[in-house]
C-alpha positions as CSV (number, residue, x, y, z in Angstrom):
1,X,3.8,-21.6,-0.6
2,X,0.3,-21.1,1.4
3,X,-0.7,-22.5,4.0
4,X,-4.2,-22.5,6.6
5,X,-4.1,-22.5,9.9
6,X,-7.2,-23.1,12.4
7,X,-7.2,-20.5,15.5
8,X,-9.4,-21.0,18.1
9,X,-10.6,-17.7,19.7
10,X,-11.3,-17.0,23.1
11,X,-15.3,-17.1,22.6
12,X,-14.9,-20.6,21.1
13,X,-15.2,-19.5,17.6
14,X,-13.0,-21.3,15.0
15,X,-10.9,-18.5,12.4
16,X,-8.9,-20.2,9.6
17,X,-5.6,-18.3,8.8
18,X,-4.4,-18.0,5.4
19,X,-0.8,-17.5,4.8
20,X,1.5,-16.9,1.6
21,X,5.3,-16.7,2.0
22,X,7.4,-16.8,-0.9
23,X,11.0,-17.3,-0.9
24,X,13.6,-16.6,-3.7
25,X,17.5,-18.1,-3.1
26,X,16.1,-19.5,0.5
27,X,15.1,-16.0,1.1
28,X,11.7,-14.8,2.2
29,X,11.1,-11.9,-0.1
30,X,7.1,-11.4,0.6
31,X,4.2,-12.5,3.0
32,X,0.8,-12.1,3.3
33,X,-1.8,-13.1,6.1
34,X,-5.9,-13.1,6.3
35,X,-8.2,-14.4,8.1
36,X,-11.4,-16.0,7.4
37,X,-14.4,-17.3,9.0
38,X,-14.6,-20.3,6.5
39,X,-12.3,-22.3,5.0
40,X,-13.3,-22.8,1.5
41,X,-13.2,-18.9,2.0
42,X,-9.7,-19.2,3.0
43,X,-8.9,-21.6,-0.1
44,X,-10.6,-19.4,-2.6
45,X,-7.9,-16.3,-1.2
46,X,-5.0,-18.1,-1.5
47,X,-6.1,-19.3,-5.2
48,X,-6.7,-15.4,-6.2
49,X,-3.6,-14.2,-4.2
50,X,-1.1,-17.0,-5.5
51,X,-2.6,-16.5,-9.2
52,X,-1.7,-12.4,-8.7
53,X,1.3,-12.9,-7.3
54,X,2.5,-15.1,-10.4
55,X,2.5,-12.5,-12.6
56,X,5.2,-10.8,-13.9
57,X,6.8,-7.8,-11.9
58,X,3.7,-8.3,-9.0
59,X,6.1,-9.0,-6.1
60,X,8.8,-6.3,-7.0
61,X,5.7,-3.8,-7.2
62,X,4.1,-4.7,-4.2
63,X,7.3,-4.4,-2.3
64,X,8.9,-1.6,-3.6
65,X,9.7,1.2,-1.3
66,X,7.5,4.7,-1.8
67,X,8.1,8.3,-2.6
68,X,6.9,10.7,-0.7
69,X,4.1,12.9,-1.8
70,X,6.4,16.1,-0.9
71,X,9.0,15.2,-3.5
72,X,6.8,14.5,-6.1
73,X,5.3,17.7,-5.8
74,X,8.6,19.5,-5.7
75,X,9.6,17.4,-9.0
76,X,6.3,18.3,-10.4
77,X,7.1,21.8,-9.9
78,X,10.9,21.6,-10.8
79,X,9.3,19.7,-14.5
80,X,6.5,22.1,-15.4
81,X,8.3,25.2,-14.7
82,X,10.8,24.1,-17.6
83,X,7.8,23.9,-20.0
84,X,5.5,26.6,-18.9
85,X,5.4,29.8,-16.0
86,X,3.3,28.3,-13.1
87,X,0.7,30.7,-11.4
88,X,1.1,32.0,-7.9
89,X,-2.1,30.1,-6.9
90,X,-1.2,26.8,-8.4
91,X,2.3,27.1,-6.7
92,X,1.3,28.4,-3.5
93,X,-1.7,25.5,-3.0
94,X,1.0,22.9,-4.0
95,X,3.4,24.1,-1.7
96,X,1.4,24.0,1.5
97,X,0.4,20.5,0.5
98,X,3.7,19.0,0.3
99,X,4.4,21.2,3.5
100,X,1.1,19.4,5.4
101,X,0.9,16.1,6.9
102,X,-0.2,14.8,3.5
103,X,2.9,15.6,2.1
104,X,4.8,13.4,4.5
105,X,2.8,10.5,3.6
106,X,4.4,7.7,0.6
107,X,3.0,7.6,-1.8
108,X,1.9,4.1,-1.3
109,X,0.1,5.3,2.0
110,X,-2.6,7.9,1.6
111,X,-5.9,6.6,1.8
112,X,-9.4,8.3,2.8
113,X,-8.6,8.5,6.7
114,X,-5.5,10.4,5.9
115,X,-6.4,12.5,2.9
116,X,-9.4,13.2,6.2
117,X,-7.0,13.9,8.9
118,X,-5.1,16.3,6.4
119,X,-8.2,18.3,5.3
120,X,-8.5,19.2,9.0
121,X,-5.0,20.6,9.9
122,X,-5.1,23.2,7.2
């Protein structure tokens, strides 16, 4: 269920909250806010969002929990070893990323500010 809230902010300025909360068995199982200067702006979200969400599986993806980027390179290695000898470079600039901040990361996390921040601590 959405709803839209009107926030007045402290210069005076009117910001209309859009919120979806969906609830399975009388539990809420995901929620979503944004604001928006307009309302129809506001509407037109909640229209896309709701219409996403509807699909099949959306929900359970968007809420899943993430693996991190460490132990899917360690799998990786573990899974291409079996087939074929890796090379020292190959395994040696894999390693130090899963061993690097980036590595620490979900992989439902890593965007351009922290693929950034881990280019500068190596």
């Amino acid at each position: 269920m959405a709803t839209i809230r009107v926030r007045k902010r402290a210069d005076g300025s009117v910001r209309y909250t859009a919120q979806i909360r969906i609830k399975r068995d009388g539990v809420q199982v995901y929620q979503e806010t944004q604001s928006f200067v307009r309302k129809q702006a506001a509407r037109a979200w909640i229209r896309k969002r709701e219409s996403k969400l509807d699909q099949s599986g959306a929900i359970e993806r968007l809420c899943r929990t993430g693996v991190r980027v460490k132990d899917m390179i360690d799998r990786y290695l573990i899974e291409v070893e079996k087939a074929r000898h890796l090379g020292k470079t190959k395994r040696g600039t894999l390693t130090a990323i899963s061993h690097s901040h980036f590595g620490r990361l979900s992989d439902t996390d890593p965007n351009t500010q922290a693929l950034a921040a881990t280019s500068r601590t190596w």
